[in-house]
N, C-alpha and C positions, 0 to 999 in steps of 0.2 A: 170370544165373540158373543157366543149367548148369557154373558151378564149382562153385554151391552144393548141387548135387542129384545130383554127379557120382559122391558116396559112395554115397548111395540106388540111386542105377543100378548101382552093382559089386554091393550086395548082395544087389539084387534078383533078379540074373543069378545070384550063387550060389547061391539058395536056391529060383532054377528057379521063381520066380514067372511065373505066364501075365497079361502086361499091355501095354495099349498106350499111349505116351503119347497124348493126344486134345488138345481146347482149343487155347486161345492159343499154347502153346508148340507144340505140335503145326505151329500155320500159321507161327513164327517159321523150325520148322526145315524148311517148305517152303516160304521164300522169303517171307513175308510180314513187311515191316517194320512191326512194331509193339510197342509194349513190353507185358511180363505178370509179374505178380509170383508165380504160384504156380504148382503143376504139376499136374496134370489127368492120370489116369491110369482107365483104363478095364481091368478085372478077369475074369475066369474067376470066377462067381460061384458056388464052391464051395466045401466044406468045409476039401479039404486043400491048394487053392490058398489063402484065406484063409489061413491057418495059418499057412503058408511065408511072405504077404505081411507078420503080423505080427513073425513070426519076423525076417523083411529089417529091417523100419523101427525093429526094436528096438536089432539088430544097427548099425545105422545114425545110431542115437544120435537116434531120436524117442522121448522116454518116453513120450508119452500112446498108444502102441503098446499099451502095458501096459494100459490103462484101460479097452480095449476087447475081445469075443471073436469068433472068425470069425464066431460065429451074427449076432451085432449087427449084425457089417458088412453081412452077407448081409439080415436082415431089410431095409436100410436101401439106396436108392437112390443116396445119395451120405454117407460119412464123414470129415469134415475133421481131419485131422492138422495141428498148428500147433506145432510149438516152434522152430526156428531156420528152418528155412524150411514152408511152406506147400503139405501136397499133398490134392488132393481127389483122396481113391479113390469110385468111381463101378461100382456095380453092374449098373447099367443106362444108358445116356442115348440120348435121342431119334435118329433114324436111324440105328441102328448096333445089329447082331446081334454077341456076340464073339467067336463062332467065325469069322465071316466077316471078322470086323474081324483075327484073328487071323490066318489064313491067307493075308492077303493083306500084312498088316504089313508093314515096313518097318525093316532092321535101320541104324542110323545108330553113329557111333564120334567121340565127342569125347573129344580127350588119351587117345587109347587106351582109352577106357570104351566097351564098345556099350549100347545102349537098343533097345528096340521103341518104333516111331514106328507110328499110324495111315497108313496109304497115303493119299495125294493124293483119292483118288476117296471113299472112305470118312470123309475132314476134309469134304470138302463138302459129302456128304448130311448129317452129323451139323452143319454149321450152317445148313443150309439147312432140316432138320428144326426148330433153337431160335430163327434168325428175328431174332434183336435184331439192332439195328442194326449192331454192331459184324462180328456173325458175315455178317451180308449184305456188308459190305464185306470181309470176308477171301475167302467166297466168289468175289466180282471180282476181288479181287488175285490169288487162289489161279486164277483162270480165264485170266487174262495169263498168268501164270507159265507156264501149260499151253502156252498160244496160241504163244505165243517158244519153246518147247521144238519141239511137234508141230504148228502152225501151223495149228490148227483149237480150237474151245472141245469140251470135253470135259464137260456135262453133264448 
């Protein structure tokens, strides 16, 4: 999945967008094995953040970038981007403030590309805030992971 979104990530960083990855991918790239097919990104729900975000994913070779305006995104809790790969921008999601989620982020680097990753602590409020089953078990997985690191559970 991040060969495919490794474009997305350079131009999102050029164009100074404020974003974290969140979601499934978020727990794959802190150790959570399991597979995800899209990517989940969590926003600065502003005007000229949006702007920049559209400006990225245009840049980036999503047309339906075009389809939409910062305002829309912004009125809107989650906007699904779909042409070759799959990204839900998300204005808001359950456990998680973005300034807080921002400042504590997490910078990661595949083949030389960085991204903003949500921090460890910040993935597990936000699936322990949505609860499905799936997220209840990343949370465990995500809570070993800690355990083998710091040899205490961290929640």
């Amino acid at each position: 999945m991040l060969n495919r979104v490794k474009d997305v990530f350079r131009s999102l960083q050029k164009h100074e967008v404020k974003y974290v990855v969140i979601g499934g991918i978020a727990s794959v790239l802190h150790g959570v094995p399991r597979a995800t097919f899209n990517l989940d990104i969590l926003i600065e729900a502003t005007h000229n953040n949006t702007k920049r975000l559209l400006d990225a994913l245009t840049e980036a070779g999503l047309g339906t970038a075009s389809l939409t305006s910062p305002d829309q995104i912004i009125e809107n809790e989650i906007t699904i981007f779909k042409d070759r790969v799959r990204i839900d921008v998300q204005t808001s999601t359950p456990g998680l403030n973005f300034q807080d989620a921002w400042e504590r982020r997490v910078t990661m680097t595949y083949q030389g590309q960085e991204f903003y990753v949500v921090s460890v602590q910040d993935l597990i409020s936000s699936k322990q805030a949505y609860g499905r089953t799936v997220d209840i078990e990343d949370v465990r997985l995500l809570g070993l992971k800690d355990t083998e690191k710091n040899g205490a559970f961290r929640f």
